[in-house]
C-alpha positions in Angstrom: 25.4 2.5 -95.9 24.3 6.1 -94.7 21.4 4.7 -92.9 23.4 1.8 -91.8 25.8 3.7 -90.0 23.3 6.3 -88.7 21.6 3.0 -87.0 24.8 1.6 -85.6 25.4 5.0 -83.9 22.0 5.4 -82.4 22.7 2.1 -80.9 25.6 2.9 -79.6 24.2 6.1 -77.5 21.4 3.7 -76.1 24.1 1.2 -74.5 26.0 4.0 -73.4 22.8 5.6 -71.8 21.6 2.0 -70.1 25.8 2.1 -69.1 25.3 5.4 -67.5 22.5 4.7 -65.6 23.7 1.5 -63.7 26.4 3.0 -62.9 24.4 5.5 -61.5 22.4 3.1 -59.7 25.3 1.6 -58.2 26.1 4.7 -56.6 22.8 5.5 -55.8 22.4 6.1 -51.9 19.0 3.8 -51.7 18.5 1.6 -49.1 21.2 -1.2 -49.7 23.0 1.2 -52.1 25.3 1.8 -49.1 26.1 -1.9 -48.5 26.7 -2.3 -51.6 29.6 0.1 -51.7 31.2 -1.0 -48.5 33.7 -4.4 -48.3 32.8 -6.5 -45.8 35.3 -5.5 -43.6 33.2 -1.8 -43.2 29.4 -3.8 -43.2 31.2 -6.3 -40.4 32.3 -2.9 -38.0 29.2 -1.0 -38.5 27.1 -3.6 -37.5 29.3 -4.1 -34.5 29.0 -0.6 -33.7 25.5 -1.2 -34.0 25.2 -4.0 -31.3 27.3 -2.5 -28.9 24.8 0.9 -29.0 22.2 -1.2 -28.4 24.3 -3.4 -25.7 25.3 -0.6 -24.1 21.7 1.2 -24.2 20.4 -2.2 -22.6 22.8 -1.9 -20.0 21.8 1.8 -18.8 18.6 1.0 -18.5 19.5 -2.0 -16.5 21.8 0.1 -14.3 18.7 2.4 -13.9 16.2 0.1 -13.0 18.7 -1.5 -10.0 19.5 1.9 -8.9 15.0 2.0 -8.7 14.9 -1.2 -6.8 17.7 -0.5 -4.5 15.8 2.9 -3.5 12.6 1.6 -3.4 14.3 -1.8 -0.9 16.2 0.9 0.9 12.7 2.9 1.8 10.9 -0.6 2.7 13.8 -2.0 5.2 13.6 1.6 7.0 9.9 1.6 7.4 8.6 0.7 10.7 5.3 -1.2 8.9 6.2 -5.2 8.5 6.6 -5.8 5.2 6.5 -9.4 3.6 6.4 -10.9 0.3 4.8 -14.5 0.4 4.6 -16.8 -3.2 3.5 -19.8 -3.3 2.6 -19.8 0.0 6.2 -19.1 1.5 8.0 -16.2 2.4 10.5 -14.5 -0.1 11.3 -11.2 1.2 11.0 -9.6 4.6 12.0 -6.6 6.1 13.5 -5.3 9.8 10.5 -4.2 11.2 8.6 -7.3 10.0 11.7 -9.6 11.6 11.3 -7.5 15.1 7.8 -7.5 15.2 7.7 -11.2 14.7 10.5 -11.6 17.4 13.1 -12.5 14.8 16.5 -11.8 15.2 17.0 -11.3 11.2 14.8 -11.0 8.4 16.5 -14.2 6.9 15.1 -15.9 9.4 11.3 -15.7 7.9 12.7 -16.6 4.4 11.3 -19.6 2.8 9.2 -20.5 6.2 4.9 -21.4 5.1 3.7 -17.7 6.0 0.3 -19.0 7.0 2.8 -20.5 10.3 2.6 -16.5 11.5 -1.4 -16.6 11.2 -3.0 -17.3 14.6 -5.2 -20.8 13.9 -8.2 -18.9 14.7 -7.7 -16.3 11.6 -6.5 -18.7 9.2 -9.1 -19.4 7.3 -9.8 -16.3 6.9 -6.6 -15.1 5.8 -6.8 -17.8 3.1 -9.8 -16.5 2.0 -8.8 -12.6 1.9 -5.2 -13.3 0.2 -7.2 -16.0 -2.8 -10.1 -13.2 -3.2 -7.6 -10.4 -3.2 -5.2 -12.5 -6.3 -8.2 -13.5 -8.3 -9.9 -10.3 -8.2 -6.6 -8.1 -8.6 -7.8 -6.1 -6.0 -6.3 -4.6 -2.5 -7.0 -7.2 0.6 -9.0 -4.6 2.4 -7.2 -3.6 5.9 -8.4 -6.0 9.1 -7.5 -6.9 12.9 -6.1 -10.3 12.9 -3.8 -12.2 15.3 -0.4 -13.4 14.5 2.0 -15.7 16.4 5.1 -14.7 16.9 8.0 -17.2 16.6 8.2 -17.5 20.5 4.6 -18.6 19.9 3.1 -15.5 21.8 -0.1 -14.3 19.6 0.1 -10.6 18.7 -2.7 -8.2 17.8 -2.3 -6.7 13.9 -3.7 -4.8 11.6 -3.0 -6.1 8.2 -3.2 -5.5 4.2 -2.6 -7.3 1.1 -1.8 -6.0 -2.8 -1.2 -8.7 -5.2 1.4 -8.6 -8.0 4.0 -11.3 -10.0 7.0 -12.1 -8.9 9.4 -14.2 -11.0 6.0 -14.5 -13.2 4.4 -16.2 -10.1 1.6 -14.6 -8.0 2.7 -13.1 -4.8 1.1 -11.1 -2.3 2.7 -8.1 -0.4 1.4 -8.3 3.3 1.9 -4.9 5.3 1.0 -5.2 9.2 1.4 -3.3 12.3 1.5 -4.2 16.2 -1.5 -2.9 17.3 -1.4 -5.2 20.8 -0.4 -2.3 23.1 -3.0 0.3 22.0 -5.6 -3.2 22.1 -4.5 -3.2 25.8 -4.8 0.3 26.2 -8.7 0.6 24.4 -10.0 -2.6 27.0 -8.3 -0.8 29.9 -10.2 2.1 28.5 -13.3 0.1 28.3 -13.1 -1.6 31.5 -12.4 2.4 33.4 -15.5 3.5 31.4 -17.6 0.7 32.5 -16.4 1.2 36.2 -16.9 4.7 36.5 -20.1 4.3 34.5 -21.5 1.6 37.0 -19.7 3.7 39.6 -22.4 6.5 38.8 -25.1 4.2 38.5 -25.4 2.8 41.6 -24.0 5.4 44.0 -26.0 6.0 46.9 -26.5 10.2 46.0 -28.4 11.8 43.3 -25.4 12.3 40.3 -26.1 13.8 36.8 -23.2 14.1 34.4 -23.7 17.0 32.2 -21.4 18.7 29.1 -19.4 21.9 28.7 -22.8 23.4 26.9 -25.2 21.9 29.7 -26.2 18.9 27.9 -27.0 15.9 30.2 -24.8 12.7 29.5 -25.5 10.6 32.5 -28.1 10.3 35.2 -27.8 7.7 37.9 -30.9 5.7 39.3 -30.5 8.0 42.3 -31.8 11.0 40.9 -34.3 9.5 38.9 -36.0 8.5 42.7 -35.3 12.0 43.6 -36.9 13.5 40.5 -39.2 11.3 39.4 -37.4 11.6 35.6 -36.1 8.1 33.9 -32.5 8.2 32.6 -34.3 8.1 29.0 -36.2 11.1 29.5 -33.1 12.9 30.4 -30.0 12.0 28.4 -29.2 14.5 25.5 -31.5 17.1 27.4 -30.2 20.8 28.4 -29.6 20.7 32.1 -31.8 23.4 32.7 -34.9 20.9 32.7 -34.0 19.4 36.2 -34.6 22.8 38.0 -37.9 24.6 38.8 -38.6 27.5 36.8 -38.7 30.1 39.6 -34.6 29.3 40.4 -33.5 27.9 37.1 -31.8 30.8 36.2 -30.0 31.3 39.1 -29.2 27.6 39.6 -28.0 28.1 36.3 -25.7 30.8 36.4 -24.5 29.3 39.8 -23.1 26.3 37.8 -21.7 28.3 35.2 -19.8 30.5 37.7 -18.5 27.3 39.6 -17.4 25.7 36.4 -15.9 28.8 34.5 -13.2 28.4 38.0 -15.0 31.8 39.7 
């Protein structure tokens, strides 16, 4: 009966001990330990407390990204570069100094318009060519002189770049261009004086040689070459000194430096 009851007791410990310890596992703080405490009520509110931190998180960055986009579309509209972004072949955005240099009273008026319409027929092609190269390769349309026709259909000179990138998960291209027709008008009238003055020297009648401020000849007309015997080859990029005798070189020299120093 001893040994009996000695049994019966140690059996009793054991349950109590395996009583003990899921109790203890109950309030253990594992991973679900905590749900497991809570009523639905309290797993219901901290999972809502949970979504709106992340809504709210969401949302700043949101708010952050606009605030990017409206800085960076602030900067483009008051650049004086024309600035268009073409998908699919048609215009999507556009800024002022793209509408003005187009002759368009808004920017909304380029919207949705074929952009290859602004591409002079004679540079078409090749604007084709640059903006397919430029979106399969990833790379920057190098910059290049084209012409573009302006909405009152008068063709412009421009200088012109492309960068691809997606928009809306489409490819699009973002075309940056200047007006360059003015300073184009300004280098042929250059041109044109040059070649004037240059025939002008030329042909003159009297012996002319066109030296720099270190006495280097830079131009020679046909005159003097009958007066000295020298060809305008022999002569160009040759110090001055080589058209005067040796006995009055020096002086002839210092003569010319005298008169040209403004003594």
């Amino acid at each position: 009966m001893a040994k009996s009851k000695k049994h019966e007791e140690k059996g009793n410990r054991k349950g109590q001990l395996r009583d003990s310890s899921r109790k203890k596992l109950a309030r253990s703080p594992g991973p679900s330990g905590d749900m497991q405490k809570q009523t639905p009520e309290e797993i219901a509110s901290k999972e809502k407390l949970l979504l709106d931190s992340v809504i709210t998180e969401r949302k700043r960055v949101e708010e952050k990204l606009r605030e990017s986009e409206d800085r960076y579309r602030r900067l483009i509209e008051l650049l004086p570069d024309g600035i268009v972004v073409h998908s699919e072949g048609r215009v999507v955005f556009a800024n002022p100094a793209s509408a003005r240099i187009i002759g368009a009273l808004d920017p909304a008026e380029l919207i949705g318009k074929p952009v290859i319409e602004f591409v002079h027929p004679e540079y078409r092609e090749l604007a084709l060519k640059r903006n397919k190269q430029s979106i399969d390769e990833g790379t920057q349309a190098p910059l290049a002189e084209e012409k573009f026709i302006r909405l009152d259909g008068r063709p412009i000179d421009v200088e012109v770049t492309a960068i691809p990138f997606c928009s809306a998960d489409k490819p699009a291209m973002l075309t940056v261009f200047n007006d360059i027709t003015e300073r184009k008008r300004t280098e042929e009238a250059l041109r044109e004086s040059t070649e004037y003055l240059r025939n002008l020297i030329t042909y003159a009648g009297v012996p002319i040689v066109v030296w720099t401020p270190d006495l280097s000849i830079t131009e020679f007309n046909q005159a003097f070459e009958r007066l000295s015997g020298l060809s305008r080859k022999e002569v160009l990029g040759q110090p001055l000194d080589i058209l005067f005798p040796a006995e009055s070189r020096d002086a002839s020299l210092e003569h010319i430096k005298k008169t040209t120093g403004g003594e």
